[in-house]
C-alpha positions in Angstrom: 24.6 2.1 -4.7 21.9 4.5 -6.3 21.2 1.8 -9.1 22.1 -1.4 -7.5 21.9 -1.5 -4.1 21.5 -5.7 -3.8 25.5 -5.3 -4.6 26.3 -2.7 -2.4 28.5 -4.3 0.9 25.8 -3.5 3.6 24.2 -5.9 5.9 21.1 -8.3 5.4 18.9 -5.9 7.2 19.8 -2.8 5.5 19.4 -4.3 2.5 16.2 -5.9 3.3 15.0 -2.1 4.5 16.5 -1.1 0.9 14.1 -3.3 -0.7 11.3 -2.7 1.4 11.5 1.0 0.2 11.7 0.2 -3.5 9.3 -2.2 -3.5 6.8 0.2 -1.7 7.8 2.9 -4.5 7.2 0.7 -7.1 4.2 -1.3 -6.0 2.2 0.4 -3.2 -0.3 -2.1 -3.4 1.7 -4.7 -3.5 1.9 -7.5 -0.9 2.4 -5.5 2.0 2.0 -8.3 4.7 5.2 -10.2 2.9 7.1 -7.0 2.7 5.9 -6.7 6.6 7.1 -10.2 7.2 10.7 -10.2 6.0 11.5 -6.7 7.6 10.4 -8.8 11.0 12.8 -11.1 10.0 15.8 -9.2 9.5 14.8 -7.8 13.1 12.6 -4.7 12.8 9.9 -4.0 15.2 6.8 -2.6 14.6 8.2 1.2 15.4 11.0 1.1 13.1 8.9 -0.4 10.0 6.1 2.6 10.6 9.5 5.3 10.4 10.5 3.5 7.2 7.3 3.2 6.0 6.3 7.4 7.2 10.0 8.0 5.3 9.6 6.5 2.0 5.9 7.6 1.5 7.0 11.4 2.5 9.8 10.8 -0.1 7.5 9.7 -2.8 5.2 12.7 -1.7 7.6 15.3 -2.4 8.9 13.7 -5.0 5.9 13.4 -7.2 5.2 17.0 -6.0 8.5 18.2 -7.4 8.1 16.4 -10.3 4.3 17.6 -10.9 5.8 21.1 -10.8 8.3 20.4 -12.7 10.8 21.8 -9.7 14.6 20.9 -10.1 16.0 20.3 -7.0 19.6 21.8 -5.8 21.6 18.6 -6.1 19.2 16.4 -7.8 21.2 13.3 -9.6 19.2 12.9 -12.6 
C-alpha cells in the first residue's frame, strides 16, 4: 500500500483522504479548493479535513527536519 495505494482494497473515502495527503505533499500550492471539494464529496466535514490537513503538514515537517539533519529514524522503510 506504501507505493500504490489507488490499488489497495479500502473504501472511496479513504482513498480519496490518501490522495488528498499526497497531493498536498507533492504540490502544496496546488489546487487546494478541488482537493477541498472532492474530500466534501466523499463525506468529510470541515473538522475532519483541518485534522488531515494539521496531520500531513506535521508529517512533512518532521520529515523534512529528519531529512535536513540527516536523522535515520528507528524503523524508517527506505
Amino acid at each position: 500500500m506504501l507505493k500504490d495505494a489507488a490499488s489497495a482494497p479500502l473504501a472511496a473515502p479513504e482513498l480519496a483522504l490518501i490522495r488528498y495527503s499526497q497531493d498536498l505533499t507533492r504540490d502544496p500550492a496546488g489546487s487546494s479548493g478541488t482537493r477541498v471539494e472532492a474530500l466534501r464529496a466523499s463525506g468529510f466535514d470541515d473538522a475532519a479535513i483541518l485534522a488531515a490537513t494539521e496531520i500531513t503538514a506535521y508529517f512533512n515537517f518532521v520529515n523534512r527536519i529528519a531529512h535536513g539533519l540527516g536523522v535515520e529514524l528507528e524503523g524508517d522503510p527506505s
